[in-house]
N, C-alpha and C positions, 0 to 999 in steps of 0.2 A: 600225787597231786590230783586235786578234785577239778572234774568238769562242770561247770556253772552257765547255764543258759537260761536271761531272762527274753522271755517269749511275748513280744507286743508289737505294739502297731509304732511305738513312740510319743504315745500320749505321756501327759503327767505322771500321772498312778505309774506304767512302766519305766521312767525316770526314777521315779520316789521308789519302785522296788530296787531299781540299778543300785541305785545311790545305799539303799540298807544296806542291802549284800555286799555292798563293797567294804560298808562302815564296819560289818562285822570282820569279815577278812580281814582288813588290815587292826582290829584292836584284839582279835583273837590270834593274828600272826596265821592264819590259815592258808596252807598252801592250794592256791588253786588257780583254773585259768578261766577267767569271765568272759562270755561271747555274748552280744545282744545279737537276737535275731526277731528282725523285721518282713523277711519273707513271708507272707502269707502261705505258703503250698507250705514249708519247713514246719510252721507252727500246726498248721490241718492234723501234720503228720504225726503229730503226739497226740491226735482227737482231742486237743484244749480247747473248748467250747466259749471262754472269755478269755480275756489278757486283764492285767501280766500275768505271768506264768514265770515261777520258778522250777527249771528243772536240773539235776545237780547227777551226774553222772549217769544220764539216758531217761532217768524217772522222773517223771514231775511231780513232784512234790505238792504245790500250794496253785492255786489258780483261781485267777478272779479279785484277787484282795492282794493288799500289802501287809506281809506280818508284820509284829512288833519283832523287837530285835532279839528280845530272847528266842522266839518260834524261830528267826534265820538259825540261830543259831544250830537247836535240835534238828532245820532241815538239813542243814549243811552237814551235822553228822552222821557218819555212816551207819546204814541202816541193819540190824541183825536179821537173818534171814532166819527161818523158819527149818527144821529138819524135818525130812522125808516120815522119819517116822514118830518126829514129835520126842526125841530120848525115848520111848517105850523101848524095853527087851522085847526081843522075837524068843522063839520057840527055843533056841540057844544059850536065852539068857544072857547076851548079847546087845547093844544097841548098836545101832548103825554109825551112831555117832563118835 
């Protein structure tokens, strides 16, 4: 299950983010758990410079804007990380990977 935190004050715009992410979750069937947060200090704490703010399992994803429904979409999906060395072989002929 995905962690989901829209990050605002409770203006409209963070409404209207709520309200997407929800829309996609339930027509995507996405498992996940939705937290709004309104704290001020909470929100500093991800250095999000405007609201709303989507952030989706610690990362903040999107801020300042509300996406359209296909971008919730891509945020909400889990994101590929990067290897250490990129697939290259080392000296072994070997990757890390």
């Amino acid at each position: 299950m995905i962690q989901v935190k829209i990050l605002g004050s409770g203006c409209a715009k963070c409404a209207q983010l709520a309200d997407a992410v929800q829309a996609v979750i339930v027509a995507d069937g996405i498992a996940a758990e939705v937290k709004k947060v309104q704290d001020m200090q909470e929100i500093i704490s991800y250095n999000v410079l405007s609201t709303p703010a989507l952030v989706v399992d610690g990362e903040v994803r999107c801020a300042g804007r509300v996406p359209s429904a296909e971008e919730i979409r891509s945020l909400l999906a889990p994101q590929k990380r990067g290897c250490c060395c990129k697939g290259s072989s080392g000296a072994s002929g070997s990757s890390c990977c």
